[in-house]
N, C-alpha and C positions, 0 to 999 in steps of 0.2 A: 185253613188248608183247602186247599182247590185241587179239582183233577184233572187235566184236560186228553182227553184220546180222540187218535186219531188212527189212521190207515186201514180203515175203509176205502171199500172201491167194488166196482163188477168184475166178476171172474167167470169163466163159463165152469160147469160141471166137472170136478176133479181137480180145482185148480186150488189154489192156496194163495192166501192173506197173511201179515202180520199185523194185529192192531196193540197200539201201544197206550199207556196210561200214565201217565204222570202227575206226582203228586205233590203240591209247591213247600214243601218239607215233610218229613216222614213223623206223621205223629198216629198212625193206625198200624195195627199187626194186623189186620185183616181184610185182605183186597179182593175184589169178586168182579166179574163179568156175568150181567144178564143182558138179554137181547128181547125186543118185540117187534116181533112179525107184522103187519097190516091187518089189523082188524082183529087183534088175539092180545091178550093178556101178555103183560111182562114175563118172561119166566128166567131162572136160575138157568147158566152154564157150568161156569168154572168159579173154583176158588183158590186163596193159596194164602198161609200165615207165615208171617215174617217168622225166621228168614231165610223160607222158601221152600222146605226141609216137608211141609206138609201141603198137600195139592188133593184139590178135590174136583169131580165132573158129575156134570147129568149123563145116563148112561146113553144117550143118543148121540152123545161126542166123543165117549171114550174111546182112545184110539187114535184120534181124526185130529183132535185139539192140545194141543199143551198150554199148562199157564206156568209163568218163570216169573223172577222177581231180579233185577240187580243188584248187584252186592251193598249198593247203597241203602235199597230200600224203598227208593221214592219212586222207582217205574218198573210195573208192570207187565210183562206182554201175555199175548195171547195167540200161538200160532194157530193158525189152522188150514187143515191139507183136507184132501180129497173132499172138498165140500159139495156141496148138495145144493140142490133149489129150495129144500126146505129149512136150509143155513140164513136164507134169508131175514135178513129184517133191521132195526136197530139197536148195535150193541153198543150198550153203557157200563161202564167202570164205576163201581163203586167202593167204598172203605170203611173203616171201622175198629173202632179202640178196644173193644171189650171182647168179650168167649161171649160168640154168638152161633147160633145155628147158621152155618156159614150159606144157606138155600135159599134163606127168609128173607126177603127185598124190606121189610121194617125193622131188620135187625144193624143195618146201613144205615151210618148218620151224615154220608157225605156221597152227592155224587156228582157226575160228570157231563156235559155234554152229548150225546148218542153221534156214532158214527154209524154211516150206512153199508150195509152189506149186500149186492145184490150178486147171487149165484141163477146165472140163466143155464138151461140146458140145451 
């Protein structure tokens, strides 16, 4: 299984992105978005398990971001509105079979590509 995301792009302050993920068959209940910034450690954004009914965030998005799932299963999104300069950075799509701590970037057996996110002010 592969992922590939995309829709990254520059936005100025308050503006909004949709990035998408896609999975080349649906063999994970458990799909997650983390981002890294330049110079900083990967960290956890969002999460969501199939089939889509359970959604989770770091509390500095809450609000701001939504994660969805389609009804298929295989793609992802990740809205995100009134963002920030410190939204900044590269966000990665990744997945997952099993009941994992859905925060833990080594609890992901599959990931994606990074798309860039740059929020200027």
């Amino acid at each position: 299984v592969q992922l590939q995301a995309s829709g990254g792009g520059a936005v100025q302050t308050g503006g909004s992105l949709r990035l998408s993920c896609a999975q080349s068959g649906r063999g994970h209940n458990v799909m997650g978005w983390f981002r890294q910034a330049p110079g900083k450690g990967r960290e956890w954004v969002a999460a969501i398990r199939w089939p889509g009914t359970n959604t989770y965030y770091r509390d500095s998005v809450k609000g701001r971001f939504s994660i969805s799932m389609n009804n298929a299963g295989d793609t992802v999104y990740l809205q995100m509105n009134d963002l920030k300069p410190e939204d900044t950075a590269v966000y990665y799509c990744a997945a997952s079979s099993g009941v994992i701590v859905v925060s833990l970037p080594n609890e992901y057996t599959t990931w994606g590509q990074g798309t860039l996110v740059t929020v200027s002010s």
